[in-house]
C-alpha positions as CSV (number, residue, x, y, z in Angstrom):
1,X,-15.7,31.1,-26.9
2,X,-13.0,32.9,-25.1
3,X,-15.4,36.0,-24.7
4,X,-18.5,34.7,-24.4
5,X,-16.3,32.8,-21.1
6,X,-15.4,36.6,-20.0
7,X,-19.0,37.9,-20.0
8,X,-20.8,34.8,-18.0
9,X,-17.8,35.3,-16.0
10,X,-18.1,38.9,-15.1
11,X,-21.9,39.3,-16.0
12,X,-22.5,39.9,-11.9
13,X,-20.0,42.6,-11.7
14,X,-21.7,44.2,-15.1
15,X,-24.9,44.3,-13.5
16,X,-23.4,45.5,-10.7
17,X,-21.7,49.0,-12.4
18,X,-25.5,48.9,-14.1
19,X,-27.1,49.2,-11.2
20,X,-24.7,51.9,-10.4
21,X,-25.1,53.7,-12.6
22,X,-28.9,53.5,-12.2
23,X,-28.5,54.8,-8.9
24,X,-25.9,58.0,-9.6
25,X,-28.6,58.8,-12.5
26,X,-31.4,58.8,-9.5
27,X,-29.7,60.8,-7.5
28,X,-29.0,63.3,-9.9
29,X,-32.9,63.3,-10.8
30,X,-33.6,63.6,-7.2
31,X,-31.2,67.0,-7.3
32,X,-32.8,68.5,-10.0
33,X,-30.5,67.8,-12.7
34,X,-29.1,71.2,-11.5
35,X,-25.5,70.4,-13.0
36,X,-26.4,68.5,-16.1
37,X,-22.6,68.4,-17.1
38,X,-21.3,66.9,-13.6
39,X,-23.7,64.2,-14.2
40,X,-22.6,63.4,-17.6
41,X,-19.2,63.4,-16.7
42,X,-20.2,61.1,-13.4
43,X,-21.7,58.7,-16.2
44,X,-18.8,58.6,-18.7
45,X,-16.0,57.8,-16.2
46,X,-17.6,55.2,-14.9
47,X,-18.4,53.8,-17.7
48,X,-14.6,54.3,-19.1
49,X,-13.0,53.0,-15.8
50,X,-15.5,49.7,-15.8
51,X,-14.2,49.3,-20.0
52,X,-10.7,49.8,-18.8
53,X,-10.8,47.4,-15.8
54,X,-13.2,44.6,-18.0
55,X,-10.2,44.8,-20.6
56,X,-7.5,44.3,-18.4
57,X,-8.4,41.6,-16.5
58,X,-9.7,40.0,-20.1
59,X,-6.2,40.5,-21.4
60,X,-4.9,38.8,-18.4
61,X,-6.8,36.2,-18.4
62,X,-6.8,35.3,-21.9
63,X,-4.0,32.8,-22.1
64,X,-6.1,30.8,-19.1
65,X,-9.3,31.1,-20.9
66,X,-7.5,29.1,-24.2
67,X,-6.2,26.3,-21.2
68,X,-9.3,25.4,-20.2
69,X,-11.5,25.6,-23.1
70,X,-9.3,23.6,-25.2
71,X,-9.5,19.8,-25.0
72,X,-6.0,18.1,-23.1
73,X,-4.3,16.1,-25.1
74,X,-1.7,14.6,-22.3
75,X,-2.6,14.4,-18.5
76,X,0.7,16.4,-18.9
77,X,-1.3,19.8,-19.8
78,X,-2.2,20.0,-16.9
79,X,1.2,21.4,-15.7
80,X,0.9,24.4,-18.2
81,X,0.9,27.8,-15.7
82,X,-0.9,30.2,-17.4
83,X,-1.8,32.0,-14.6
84,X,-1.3,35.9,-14.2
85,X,-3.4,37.0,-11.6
86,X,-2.7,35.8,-7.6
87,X,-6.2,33.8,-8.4
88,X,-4.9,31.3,-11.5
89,X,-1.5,30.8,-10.2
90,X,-3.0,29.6,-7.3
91,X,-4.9,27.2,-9.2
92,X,-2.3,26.5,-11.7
93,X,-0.6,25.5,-8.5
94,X,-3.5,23.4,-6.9
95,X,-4.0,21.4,-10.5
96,X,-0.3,20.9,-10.3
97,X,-0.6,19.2,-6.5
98,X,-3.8,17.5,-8.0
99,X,-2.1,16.0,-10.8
100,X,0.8,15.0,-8.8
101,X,-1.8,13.0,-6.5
102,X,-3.2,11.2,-9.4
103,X,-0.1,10.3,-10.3
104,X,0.6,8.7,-6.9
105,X,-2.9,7.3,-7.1
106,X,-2.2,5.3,-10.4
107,X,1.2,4.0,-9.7
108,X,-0.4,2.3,-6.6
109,X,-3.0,1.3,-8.5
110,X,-1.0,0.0,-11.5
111,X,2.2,-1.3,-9.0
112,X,-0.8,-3.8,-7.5
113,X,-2.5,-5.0,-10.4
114,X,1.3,-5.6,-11.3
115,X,1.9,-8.0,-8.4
116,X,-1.1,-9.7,-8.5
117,X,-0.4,-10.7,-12.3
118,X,2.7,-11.4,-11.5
119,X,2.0,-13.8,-8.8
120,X,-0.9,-15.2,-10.5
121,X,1.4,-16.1,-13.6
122,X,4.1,-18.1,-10.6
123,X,1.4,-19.4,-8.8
124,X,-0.5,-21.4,-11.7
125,X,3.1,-22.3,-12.3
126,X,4.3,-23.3,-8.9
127,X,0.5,-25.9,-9.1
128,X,1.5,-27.7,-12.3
129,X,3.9,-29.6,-9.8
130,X,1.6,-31.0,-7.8
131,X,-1.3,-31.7,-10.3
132,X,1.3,-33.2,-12.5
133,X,2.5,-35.8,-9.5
134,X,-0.7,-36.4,-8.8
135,X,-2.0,-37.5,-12.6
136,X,1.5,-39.8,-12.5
137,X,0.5,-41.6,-9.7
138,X,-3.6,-42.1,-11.2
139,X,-1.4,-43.9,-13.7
140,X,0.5,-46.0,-11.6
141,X,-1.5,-49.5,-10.6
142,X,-1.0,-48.6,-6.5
143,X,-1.7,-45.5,-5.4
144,X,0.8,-44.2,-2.5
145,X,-1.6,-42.5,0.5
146,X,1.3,-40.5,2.1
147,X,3.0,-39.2,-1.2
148,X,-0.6,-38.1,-2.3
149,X,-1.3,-36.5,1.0
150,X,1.9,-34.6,0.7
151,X,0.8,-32.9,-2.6
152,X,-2.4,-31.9,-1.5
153,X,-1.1,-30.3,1.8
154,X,1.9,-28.4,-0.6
155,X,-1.2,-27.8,-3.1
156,X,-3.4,-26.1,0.1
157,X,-0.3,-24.5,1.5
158,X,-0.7,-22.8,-2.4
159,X,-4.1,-21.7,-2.0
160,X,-4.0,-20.0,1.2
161,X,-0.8,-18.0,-0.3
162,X,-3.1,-16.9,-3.1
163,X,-5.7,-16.2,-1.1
164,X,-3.9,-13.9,1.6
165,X,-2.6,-12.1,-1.1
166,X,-6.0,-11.2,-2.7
167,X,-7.1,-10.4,1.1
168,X,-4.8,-7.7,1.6
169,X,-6.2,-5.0,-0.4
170,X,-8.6,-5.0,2.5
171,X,-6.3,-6.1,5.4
172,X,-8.2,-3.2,7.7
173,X,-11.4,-4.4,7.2
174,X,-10.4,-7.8,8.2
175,X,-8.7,-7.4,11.0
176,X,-9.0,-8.3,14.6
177,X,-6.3,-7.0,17.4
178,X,-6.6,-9.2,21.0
179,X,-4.4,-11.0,23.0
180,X,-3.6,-13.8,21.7
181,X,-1.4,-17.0,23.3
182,X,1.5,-17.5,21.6
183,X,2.4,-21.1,22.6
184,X,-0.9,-21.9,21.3
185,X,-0.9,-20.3,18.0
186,X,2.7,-22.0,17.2
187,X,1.5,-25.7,18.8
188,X,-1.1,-25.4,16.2
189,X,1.0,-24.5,13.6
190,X,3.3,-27.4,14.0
191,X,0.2,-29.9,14.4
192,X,-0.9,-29.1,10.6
193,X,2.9,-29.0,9.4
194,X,3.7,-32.3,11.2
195,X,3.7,-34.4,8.2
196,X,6.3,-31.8,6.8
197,X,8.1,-32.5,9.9
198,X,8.4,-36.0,9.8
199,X,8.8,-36.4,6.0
200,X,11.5,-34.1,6.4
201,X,13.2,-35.5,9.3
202,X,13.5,-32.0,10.9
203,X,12.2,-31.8,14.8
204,X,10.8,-28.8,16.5
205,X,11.6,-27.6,19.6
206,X,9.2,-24.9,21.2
207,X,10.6,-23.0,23.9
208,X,7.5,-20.9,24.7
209,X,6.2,-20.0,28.4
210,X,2.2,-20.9,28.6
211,X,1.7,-17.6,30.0
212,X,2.5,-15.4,27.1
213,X,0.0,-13.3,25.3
214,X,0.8,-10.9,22.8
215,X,-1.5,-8.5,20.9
216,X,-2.6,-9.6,17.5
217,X,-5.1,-10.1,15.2
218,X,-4.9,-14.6,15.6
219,X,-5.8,-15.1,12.0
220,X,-3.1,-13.2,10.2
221,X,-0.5,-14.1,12.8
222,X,-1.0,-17.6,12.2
223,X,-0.8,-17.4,8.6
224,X,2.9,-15.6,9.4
225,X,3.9,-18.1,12.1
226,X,3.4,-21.0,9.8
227,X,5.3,-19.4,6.3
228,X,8.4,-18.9,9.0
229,X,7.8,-22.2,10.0
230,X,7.6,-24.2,6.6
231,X,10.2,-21.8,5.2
232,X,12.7,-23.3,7.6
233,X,11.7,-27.2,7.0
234,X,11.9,-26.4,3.0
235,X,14.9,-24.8,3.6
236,X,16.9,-27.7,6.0
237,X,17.9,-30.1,3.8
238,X,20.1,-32.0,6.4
239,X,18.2,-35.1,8.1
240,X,17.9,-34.8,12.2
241,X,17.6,-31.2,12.0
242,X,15.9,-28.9,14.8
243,X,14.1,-25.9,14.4
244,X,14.3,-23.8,17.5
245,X,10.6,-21.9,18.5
246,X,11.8,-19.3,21.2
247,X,9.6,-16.4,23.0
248,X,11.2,-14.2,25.5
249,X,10.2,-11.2,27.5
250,X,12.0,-8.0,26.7
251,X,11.2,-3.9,27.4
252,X,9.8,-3.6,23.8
253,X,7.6,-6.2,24.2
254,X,7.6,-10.2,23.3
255,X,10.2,-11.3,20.9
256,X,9.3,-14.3,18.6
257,X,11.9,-16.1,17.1
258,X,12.3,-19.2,14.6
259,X,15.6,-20.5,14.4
260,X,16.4,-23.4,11.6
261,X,20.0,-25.1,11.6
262,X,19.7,-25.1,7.2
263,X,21.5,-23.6,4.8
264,X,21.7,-20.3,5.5
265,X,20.7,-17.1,3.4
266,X,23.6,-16.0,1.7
267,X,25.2,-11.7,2.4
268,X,23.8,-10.4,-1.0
269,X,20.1,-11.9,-0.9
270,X,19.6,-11.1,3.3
271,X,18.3,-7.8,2.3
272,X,15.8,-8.3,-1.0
273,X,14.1,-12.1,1.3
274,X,11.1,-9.5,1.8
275,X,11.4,-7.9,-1.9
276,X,7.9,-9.4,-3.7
277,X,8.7,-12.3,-6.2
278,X,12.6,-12.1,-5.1
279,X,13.5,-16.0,-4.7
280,X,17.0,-15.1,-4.5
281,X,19.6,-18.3,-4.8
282,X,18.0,-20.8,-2.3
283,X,15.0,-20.5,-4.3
284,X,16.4,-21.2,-7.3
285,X,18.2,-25.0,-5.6
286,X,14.2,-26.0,-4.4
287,X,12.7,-24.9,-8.1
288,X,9.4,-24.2,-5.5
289,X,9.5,-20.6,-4.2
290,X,7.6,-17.9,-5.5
291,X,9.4,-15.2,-3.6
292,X,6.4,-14.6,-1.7
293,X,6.1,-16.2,1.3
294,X,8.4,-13.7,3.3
295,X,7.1,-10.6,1.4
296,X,3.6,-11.5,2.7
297,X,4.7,-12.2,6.1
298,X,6.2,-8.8,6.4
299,X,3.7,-7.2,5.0
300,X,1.1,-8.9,7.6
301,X,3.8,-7.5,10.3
302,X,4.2,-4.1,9.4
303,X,0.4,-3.7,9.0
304,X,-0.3,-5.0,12.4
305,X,2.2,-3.4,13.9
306,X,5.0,-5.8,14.4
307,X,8.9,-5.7,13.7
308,X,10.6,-8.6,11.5
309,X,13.7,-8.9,11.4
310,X,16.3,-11.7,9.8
311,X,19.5,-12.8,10.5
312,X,21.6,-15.5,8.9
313,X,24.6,-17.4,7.9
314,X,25.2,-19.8,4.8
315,X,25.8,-23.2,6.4
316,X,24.6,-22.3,10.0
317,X,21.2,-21.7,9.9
318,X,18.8,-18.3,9.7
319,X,16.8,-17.0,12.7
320,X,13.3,-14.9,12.0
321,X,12.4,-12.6,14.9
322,X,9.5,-10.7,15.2
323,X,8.6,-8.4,18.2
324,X,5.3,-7.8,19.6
325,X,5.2,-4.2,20.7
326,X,3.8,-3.9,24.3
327,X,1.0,-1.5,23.7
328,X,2.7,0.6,26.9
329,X,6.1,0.5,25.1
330,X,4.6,2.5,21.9
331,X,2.9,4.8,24.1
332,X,5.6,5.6,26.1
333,X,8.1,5.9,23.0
334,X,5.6,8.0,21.6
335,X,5.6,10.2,24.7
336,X,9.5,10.5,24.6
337,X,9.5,11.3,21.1
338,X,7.1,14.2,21.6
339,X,9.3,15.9,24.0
């Protein structure tokens, strides 16, 4: 196998030295033959030299021959150099950046199909609250309009956790930059979580001039806005509670900032909030998180372009910020960094 490789290999450069040959046996006709023994000589040597150079490039290329004729075991064999010649150790080299790509490739692949099981397994968890409520309450002879109300809205809140997370796989494809008002994006956020509001006992208070627009895609944004927003109502547990909705003008751009007077994240969990699944040990007092809600919020940031940051205190509240980049800030940062 190994040979019959060489010769389809090199069977161009045989007919080549052929054709050769050919022609140096042509011109010596032409001439007469008048110097029989030149001629033969002409013809030996080259045939010689072409044996000589056909054998050393098949003794070099032997050990690469075996490689790829035999069937790989491992994806690992791929990171066998059995290249000799400047030619094979380039592409021992290339299969080596190759392989090193696929490797990349795969973890990504197999890191998300992780998460989404993952989630899947604490989300049909996370509903067998609700439905379970719910079939106590088909039991009971009255059935309670508000209390039901209140597990369909956490039940919905669910679904759309769910579904962000299946969307963003193809985030690009779905998204939509403009200018978008921020007052009205959070006023609409706090009419669908008013019922939280007022079953809670916690009162917003929206600090936001009417003139502000920031650029966003309004759809994603408003899924962010209102995980901050519920996060910090889940997460006050005292009764006559604010939460502060501030926007203020600044060189970077517009910075966005919900401030809750609850509990507070404590020192060791502030820096894992974003991790996927972390629920850290407020989540553990509720029993409700899935560790999500953050992580998908700054993932939805940092994919349309958009700095989060959190700061907290346990007993004094926790204050999410996140600043919308004025498109002339970026450029001119990216200007300055050019320089």
């Amino acid at each position: 196998m190994v040979l019959q490789l060489f010769i389809k290999e090199h069977f161009p450069y045989l007919l080549f030295q052929l054709l050769m040959t050919l022609f140096l046996m042509l011109l010596f006709w032409l001439d007469g033959f008048r110097n029989a023994d030149t001629a033969v000589y002409a013809i030996v040597m080259t045939i010689i030299l072409t044996a000589t150079f056909l054998l050393t490039r098949f003794v070099l290329r032997y050990s690469f021959y075996q490689k790829i004729l035999q069937k790989p075991v491992k994806m690992e064999d791929a990171l066998q150099r059995n290249g000799k010649t400047p030619e094979m150790v380039q592409a021992d080299r290339y299969m080596i950046d190759l392989y090193k790509l696929y490797q990349q490739e795969v973890h990504s692949l197999y890191s998300s199909q992780n998460r989404h099981l993952q989630f899947m397994n604490q989300w049909v968890h996370q509903m067998k609250t609700p439905v379970s409520v719910l079939e106590l309450m088909l039991q009971g002879d009255e059935l309670d309009r508000k209390s039901i109300q209140e597990e369909v809205d956490r039940m919905k809140q669910q679904l759309d956790i769910v579904l962000v997370n299946a969307r963003l796989d193809t985030f690009e494809s779905d998204m939509q930059i403009e200018m978008v008002p921020l007052k009205e994006i959070v006023t609409e956020v706090i009419s669908e979580n008013k019922r939280l509001f007022i079953t809670n006992h916690v009162f917003p208070s929206v600090s936001i001039d009417e003139g502000i627009k920031v650029p966003t895609d309004r759809k994603w944004i408003l899924f962010a806005i209102n995980q901050l927003i519920t996060n910090a109502i889940k997460y006050t547990f005292e009764e006559n509670k604010k939460i502060f909705l501030t926007a203020e003008m600044t060189e970077e751009g517009v910075l966005f900032s919900v401030t809750d007077e609850g509990i507070g994240i404590p020192a060791s969990d502030l820096k894992r909030v974003t991790d996927a699944f972390f629920t850290g040990e407020n989540g553990r007092k509720t029993g409700e998180s899935t560790g999500m809600g953050l992580y998908l919020t700054n993932e939805i940031c940092e994919r349309l372009g958009h700095d989060m940051s959190i700061s907290s205190e346990v007993g004094e509240g926790t204050t999410v910020s996140i600043l919308f980049n004025n498109p002339e800030h970026i450029e001119r940062s990216g200007l300055n960094g050019n320089r």
